[in-house]
C-alpha positions as CSV (number, residue, x, y, z in Angstrom):
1,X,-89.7,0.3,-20.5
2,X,-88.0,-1.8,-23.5
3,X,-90.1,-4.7,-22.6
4,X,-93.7,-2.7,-22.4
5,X,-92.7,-1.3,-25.6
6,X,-92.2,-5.0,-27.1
7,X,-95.7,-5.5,-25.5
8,X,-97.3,-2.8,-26.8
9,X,-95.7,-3.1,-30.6
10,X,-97.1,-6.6,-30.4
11,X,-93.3,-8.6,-30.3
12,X,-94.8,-11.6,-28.9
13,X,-92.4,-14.4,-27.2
14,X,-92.8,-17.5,-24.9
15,X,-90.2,-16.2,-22.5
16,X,-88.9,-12.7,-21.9
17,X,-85.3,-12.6,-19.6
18,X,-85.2,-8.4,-19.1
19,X,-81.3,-7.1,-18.5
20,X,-82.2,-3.9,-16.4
21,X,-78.7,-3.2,-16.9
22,X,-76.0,-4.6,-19.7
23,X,-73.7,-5.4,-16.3
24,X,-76.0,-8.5,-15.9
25,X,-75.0,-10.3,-19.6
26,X,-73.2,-12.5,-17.6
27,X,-76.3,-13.8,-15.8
28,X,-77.9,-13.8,-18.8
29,X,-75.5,-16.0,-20.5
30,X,-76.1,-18.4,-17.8
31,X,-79.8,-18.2,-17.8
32,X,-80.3,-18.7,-22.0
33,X,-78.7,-22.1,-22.5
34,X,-81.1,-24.5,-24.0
35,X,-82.5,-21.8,-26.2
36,X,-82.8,-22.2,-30.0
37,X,-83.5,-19.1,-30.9
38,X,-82.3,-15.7,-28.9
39,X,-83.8,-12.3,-30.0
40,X,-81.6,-9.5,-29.1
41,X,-83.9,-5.8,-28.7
42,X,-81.0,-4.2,-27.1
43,X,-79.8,0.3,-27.0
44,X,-78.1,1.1,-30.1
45,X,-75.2,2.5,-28.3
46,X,-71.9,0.7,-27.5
47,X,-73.3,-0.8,-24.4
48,X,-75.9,-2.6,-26.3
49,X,-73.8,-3.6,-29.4
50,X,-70.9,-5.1,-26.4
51,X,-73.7,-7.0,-25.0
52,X,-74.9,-8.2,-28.3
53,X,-71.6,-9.1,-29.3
54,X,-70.8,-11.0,-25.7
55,X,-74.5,-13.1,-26.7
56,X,-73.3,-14.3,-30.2
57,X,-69.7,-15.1,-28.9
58,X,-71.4,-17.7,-26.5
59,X,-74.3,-18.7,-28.8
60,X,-73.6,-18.1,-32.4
61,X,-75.7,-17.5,-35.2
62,X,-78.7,-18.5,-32.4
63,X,-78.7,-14.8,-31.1
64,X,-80.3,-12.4,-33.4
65,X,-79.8,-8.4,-33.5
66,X,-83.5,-6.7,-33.7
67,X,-81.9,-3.2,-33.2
68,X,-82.1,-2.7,-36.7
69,X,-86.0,-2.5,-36.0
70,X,-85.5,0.8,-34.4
71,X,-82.0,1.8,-35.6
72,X,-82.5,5.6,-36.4
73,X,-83.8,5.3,-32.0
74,X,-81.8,4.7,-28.9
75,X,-84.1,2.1,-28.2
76,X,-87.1,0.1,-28.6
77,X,-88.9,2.7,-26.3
78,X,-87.9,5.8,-28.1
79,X,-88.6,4.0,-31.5
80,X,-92.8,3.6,-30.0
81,X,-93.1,7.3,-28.8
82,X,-92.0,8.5,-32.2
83,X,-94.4,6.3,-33.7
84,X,-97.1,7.8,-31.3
85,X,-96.1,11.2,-31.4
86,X,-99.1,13.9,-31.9
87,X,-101.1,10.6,-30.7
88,X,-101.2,11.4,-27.0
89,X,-103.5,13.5,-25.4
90,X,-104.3,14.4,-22.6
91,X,-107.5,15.8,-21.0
92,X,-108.5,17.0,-17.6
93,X,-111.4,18.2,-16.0
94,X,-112.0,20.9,-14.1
């Protein structure tokens, strides 16, 4: 859902690599070498800030923290429906 949000808030980036689960920043870290520049849109929650912190001990000052983006939100999800709330509605017909 993190990664529609980014779509939808207009984050734009050549290439997108999409966790699914923190467990897999070992994959990751295999999968990002060669990269400049890593942004980081991960949970504010100690998952996310022990994933972060596993990025920038393997890649430096290349791997950026976003969360501050959304820091008062869990995520980058819960950061877009609070933008959108009272936005939504929905209509049926009968």
């Amino acid at each position: 859902m993190d990664y529609l949000s980014a779509m939808q808030l207009g984050i734009i980036a050549s290439d997108w690599l999409v966790l699914n689960s923190v467990s897999n920043v070992e994959k990751a870290v295999k999968a990002l070498h060669g990269y400049n520049r890593i942004d980081c849109f991960l949970d504010n929650d100690d998952a996310g800030r022990r994933t972060f912190q596993r990025l920038h001990e393997c890649f430096g000052e290349k791997v950026i923290d976003r969360s501050s983006l959304y820091a008062d939100h869990k995520d980058l999800n819960e950061f877009l429906l609070s933008k959108n709330a009272g936005n939504n509605v929905i209509t049926t017909k009968r």
